[in-house]
N, C-alpha and C positions, 0 to 999 in steps of 0.2 A: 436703596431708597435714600436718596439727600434733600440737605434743605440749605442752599446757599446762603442764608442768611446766617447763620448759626453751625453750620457743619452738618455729621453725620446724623438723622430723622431715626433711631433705629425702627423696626419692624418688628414691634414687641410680640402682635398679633402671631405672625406668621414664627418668631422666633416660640412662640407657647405652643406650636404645634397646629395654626389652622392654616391652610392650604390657599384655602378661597376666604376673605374676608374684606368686612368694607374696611375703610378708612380710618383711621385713631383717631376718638372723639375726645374730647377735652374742654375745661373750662379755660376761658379767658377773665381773672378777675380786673378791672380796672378801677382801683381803689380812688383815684382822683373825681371818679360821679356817685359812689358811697354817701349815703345820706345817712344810715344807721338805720334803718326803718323798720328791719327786722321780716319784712315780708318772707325774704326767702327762707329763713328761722321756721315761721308759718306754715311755709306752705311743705317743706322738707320734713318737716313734725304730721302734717296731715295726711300726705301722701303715704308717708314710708309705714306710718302708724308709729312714731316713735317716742315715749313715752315721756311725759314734762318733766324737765330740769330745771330749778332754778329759778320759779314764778317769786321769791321772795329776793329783795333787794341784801345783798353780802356788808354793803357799806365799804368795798372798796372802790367801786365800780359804777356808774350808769349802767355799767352791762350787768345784768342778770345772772345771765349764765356763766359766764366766769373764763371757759375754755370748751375745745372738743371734747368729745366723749362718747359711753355707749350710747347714753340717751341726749346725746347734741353735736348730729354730725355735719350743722351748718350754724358757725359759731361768728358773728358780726363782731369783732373787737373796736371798745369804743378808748382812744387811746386819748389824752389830754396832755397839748405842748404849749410854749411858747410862742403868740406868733412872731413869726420871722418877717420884719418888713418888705423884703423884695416879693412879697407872696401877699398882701393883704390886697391888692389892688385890681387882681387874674380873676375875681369872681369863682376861684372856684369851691364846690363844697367842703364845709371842714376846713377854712383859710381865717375863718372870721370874716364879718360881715366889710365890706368899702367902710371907710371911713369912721374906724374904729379908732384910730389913731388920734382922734377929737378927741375923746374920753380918757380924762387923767387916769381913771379907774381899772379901763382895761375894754372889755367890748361889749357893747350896750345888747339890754335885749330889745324887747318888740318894743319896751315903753322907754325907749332911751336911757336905761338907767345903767349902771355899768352892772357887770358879771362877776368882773372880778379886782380885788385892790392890788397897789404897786405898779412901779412901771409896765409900761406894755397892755399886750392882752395874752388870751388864750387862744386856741387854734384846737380844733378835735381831727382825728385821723380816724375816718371808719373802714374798716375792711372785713367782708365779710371770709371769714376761713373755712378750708374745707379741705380732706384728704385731698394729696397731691397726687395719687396714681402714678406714681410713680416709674419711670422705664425701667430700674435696678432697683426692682423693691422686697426687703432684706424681710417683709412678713412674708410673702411668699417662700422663700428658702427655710424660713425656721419652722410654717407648719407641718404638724407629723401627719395627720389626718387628711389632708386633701384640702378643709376646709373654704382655704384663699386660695382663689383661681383667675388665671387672667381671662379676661373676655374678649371675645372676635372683635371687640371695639377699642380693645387696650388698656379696658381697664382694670382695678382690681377689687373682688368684690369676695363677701364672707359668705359663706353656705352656712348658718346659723344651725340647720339641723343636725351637722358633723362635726361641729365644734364639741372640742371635750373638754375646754374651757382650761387648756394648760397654762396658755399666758403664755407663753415664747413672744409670741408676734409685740407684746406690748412693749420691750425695752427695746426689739430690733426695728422698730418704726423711728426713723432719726426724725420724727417730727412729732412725736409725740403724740399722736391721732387715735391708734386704736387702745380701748378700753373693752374690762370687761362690765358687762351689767350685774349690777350687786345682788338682782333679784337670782340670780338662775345661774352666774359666774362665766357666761358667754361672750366671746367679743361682738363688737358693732362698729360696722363706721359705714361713711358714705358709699353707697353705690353706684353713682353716676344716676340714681334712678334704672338700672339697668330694665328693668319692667319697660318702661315706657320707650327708652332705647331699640329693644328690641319692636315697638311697633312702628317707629319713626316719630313718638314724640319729644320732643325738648324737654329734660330734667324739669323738674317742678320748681326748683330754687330758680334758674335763671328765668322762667316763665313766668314767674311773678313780682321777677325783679323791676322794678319800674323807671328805671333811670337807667336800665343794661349794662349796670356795671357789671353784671355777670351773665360773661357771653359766652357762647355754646356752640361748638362745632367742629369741625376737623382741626388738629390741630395743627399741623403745617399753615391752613390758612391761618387760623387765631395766631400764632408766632408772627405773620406777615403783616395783620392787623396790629399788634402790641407795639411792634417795632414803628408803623406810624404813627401810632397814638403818644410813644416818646418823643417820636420826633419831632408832632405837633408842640406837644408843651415845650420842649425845650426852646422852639424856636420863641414861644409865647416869653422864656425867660425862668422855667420852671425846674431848673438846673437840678432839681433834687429829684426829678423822677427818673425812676431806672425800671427797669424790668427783675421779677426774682423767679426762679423757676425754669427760663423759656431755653437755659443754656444746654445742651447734649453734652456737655463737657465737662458737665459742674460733678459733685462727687457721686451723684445719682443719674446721672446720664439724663438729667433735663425730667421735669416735672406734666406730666398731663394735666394739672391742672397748675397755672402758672399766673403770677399777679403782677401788675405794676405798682410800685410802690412811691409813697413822697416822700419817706426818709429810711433810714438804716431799718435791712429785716430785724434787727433787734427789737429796735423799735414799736416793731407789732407783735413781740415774741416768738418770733421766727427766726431759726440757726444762721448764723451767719455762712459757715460753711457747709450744709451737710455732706453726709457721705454714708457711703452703705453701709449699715454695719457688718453686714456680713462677706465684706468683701477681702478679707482675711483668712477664711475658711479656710480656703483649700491649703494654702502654707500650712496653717495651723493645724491639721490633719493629716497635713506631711511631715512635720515636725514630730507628731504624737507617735504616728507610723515609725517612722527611724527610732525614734525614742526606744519604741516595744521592740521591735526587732535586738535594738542595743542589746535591751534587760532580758528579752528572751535568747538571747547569742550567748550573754556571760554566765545563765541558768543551765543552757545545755552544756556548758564547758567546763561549770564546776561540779553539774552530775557527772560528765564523762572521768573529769580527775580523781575523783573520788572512787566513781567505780572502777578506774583500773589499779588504784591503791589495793 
């Protein structure tokens, strides 16, 4: 299975052992129609039954909730920049408002008053976050239980029953995603809604996303879709949008759920390289192997000298 646009598509499905299976579902986030609105926050908390994080303000943030976690596995990052002149005029959300550039102050709100002092204005970057489902994903290798399993649809999801709450999987997720719940010591993260997956409905986050910046569906098509959605803005002049995730080559072998981004993944708190962590194993366990072999070679060799002394 390929995907011209981007290379090798792997067959995550078929590569976990199912025979007959549909399609790799995945999300497409497209950060440039982010409004912040937190619906999908919502509706992810209702459906899944996932329990409140974060209803009180931290004072770092507009955002509430801070980051992912057990108890918030659809996370809206509300990011606050500079804006950039070649960008104030694209109408798009999170640019600042046309015509911000009148106001010595910075960018007016409803009653024309300015936002903020100093040159310029501000600019907000919303992007809603969410486990990436990764094709080479390093929680699956490190649990002992079974508990993280890939699904007929690609994706990766937690058996919360068979969880024994070790924690492996939380330092081996290169994105920082899975947590455990303080109440019980069990991991949580996104499911894809796999409930509903399995009866043909659309995840609840992208379902009540209102502006579809969070779009839903095979992922081979969503890559084909991303790829024109950059290429739309670029040609609009929007030189800073890139895609992050949609690559099969990047250190994770490309992301099931995948974003467009308007500035640096740092930017949104996202790695600039990731990579599996566990993609060193098998050396390192060939290394260990040689190793013992050394020390159990030179133990039988100074039992033997000894005993023939």
């Amino acid at each position: 299975m390929s995907n011209s646009l981007y290379g090798p598509l792997s067959d995550v499905s078929g590569d976990a052992g199912y025979d007959e299976h549909p399609p790799r579902m995945g999300f497409f986030t497209d950060t440039s129609v982010c409004i912040g609105c937190k619906a999908c926050e919502v509706a992810c908390k209702e459906w899944n039954e996932v329990p409140e994080d974060g209803i009180k303000l931290s004072g770092m943030s507009y955002d509430n909730t801070q980051a992912l976690g057990a108890d918030t596995w659809r996370h809206v990052a509300f990011v606050e920049k500079p804006v950039h002149p070649s960008t104030t005029d694209l109408g798009l959300p999170g640019m600042g408002p046309p015509g911000w550039e009148d106001y010595e102050g910075g960018v007016p709100d409803a009653e024309g008053q300015s936002t903020e002092s100093g040159d310029g204005g501000v600019r907000w970057l919303m992007s809603s976050d969410v486990c990436k489902h990764c094709t080479h994903a390093a929680c699956l290798d490190v649990c002992p239980t079974g508990s993280l399993f890939r699904t007929e649809f690609g994706t990766v999801v937690v058996q919360p029953d068979i969880c024994n709450g070790c924690g492996y999987c939380v330092p081996a997720c290169p994105y920082g995603v899975i947590d455990l719940r303080k109440e019980d010591g069990r991991a949580f993260k996104c499911t894809l809604c796999y409930d509903r997956l399995k009866v043909g409905e659309t995840p609840a986050c992208a379902k009540a996303c209102p502006t579809e910046s969070i779009q839903y569906g095979e992922v081979s098509e969503l890559r084909e879709r991303a790829r024109l959605r950059v290429q739309e803005l670029h040609d609009k002049g929007v030189d800073v949008a890139r895609l992050y995730g949609a690559d099969p080559n990047d250190g994770v072998g490309g992301d099931g759920a995948f974003f467009l981004l308007l500035d640096e993944p740092e930017v949104y708190g996202l790695p600039p390289d990731p990579v599996v962590t566990t993609r060193d194993l098998g050396s390192i366990w060939k290394h260990v192997g040689a190793a013992a072999a050394t020390i159990l070679g030179v133990g039988v060799a100074s039992f033997l000298g000894r005993h023939r002394r």
